[in-house]
N, C-alpha and C positions, 0 to 999 in steps of 0.2 A: 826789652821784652815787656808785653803789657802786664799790671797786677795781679789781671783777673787770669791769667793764663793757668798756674800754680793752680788758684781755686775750681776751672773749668777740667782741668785735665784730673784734678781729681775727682770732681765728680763723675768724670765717663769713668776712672778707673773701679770707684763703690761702686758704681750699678751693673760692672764688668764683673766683678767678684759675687754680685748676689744671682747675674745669671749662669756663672758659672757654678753655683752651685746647683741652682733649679733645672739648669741643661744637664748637667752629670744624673743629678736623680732619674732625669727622664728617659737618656740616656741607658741607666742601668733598669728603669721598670719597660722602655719596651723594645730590650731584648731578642722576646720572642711573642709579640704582640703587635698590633695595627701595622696600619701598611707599611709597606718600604721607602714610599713619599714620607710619611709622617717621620718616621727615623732615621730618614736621609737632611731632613729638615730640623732635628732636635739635634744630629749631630753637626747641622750646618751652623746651628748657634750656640752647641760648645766650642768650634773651633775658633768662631767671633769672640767671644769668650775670652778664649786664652789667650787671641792675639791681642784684643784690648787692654787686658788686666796686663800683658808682658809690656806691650809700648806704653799706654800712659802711666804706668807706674816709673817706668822708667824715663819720660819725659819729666813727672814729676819730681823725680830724684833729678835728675839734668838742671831745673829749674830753678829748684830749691837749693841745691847746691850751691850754683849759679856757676860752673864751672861753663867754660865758654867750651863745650861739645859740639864738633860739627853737625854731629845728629839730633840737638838742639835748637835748630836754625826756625826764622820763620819761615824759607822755605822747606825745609823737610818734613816741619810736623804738615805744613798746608798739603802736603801728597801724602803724608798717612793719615790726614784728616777726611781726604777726601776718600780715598780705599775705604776707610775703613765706614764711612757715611755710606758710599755704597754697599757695602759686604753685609751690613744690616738691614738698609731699606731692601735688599733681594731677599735676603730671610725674614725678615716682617711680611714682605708684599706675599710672598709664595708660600708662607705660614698659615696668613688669615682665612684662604677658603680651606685648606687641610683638616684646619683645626676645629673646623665644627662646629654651629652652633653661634648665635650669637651672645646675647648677655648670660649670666650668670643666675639668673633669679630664681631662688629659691631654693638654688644648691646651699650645702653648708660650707662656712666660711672655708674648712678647708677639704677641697676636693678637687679631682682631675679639670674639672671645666673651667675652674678659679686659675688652678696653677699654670695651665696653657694658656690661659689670657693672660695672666702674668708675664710670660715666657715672652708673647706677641707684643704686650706693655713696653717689658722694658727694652726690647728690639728698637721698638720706633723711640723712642727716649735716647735711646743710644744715639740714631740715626740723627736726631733734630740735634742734641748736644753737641755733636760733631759739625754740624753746619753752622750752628750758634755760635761755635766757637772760630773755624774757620772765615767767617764773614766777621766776627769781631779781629781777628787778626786781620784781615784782608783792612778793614775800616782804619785802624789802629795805625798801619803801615801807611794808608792815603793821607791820611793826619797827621803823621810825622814827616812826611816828605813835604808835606803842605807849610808846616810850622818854620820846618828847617830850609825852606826859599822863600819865605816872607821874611827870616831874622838874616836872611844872609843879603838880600838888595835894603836892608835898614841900614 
């Protein structure tokens, strides 16, 4: 398993935990407020959310352990990498016109326009870290199979 794996799964899993916090507030402020698209959409990225923070926390303990878990494999995280790259680029993509509005300017640092481009931020953050990652394990894996039939006709 590569180095960087450890370090990459934990970063999707902090950015899983700070949207899960920003999704539950939004979450619990619109209630009973804006459309039904917009809070069908804030609750589409606490579910991402939780599914993030549950698997790569739990990839991370797998790793760092280093217990040989079948749910550990590079093929298993590479299908919950790729779900889950999807499950974000659909609530990033289907966020951005909901949300209203382009930049931020002039709002104060903290307000509803900031915190939903926040929201949208770390979606696609999620989405690219999840590719990043999966294409470094995809490379990682060509390059060990590469190494290990050039030392084996040596």
């Amino acid at each position: 398993m590569p180095g960087y794996h450890p370090f990459l799964f934990t970063l999707i899993a902090l950015l899983a935990i700070a949207e899960l916090g920003l999704s539950a507030f939004w979450v619990h402020t619109v209630r009973h407020d804006l459309s039904n698209r917009f809070k069908s959409l804030v609750i589409l990225f606490l579910f991402n959310s939780c599914w993030t923070t549950l698997f790569a926390g739990a990839y991370v303990f797998w790793l760092v352990d280093g217990a040989l878990h079948p749910l550990a494999s590079i093929g298993s995280s590479g299908i919950w990498l790729t779900i889950t790259a999807i499950l974000w680029g659909v609530a990033a993509g289907l966020f951005h016109p909901v949300r209203g509005g382009g930049n931020c300017t002039g709002e104060p640092a903290v307000s509803p326009c900031r915190e939903t481009l926040a929201l949208e931020a770390i979606g696609w953050t999620e989405m690219a870290l999840c590719i990043l990652t999966l294409l470094a394990a995809c490379f990682w894996v060509r390059s060990s199979r590469r190494s290990y039939r050039g030392s084996y006709y040596v």
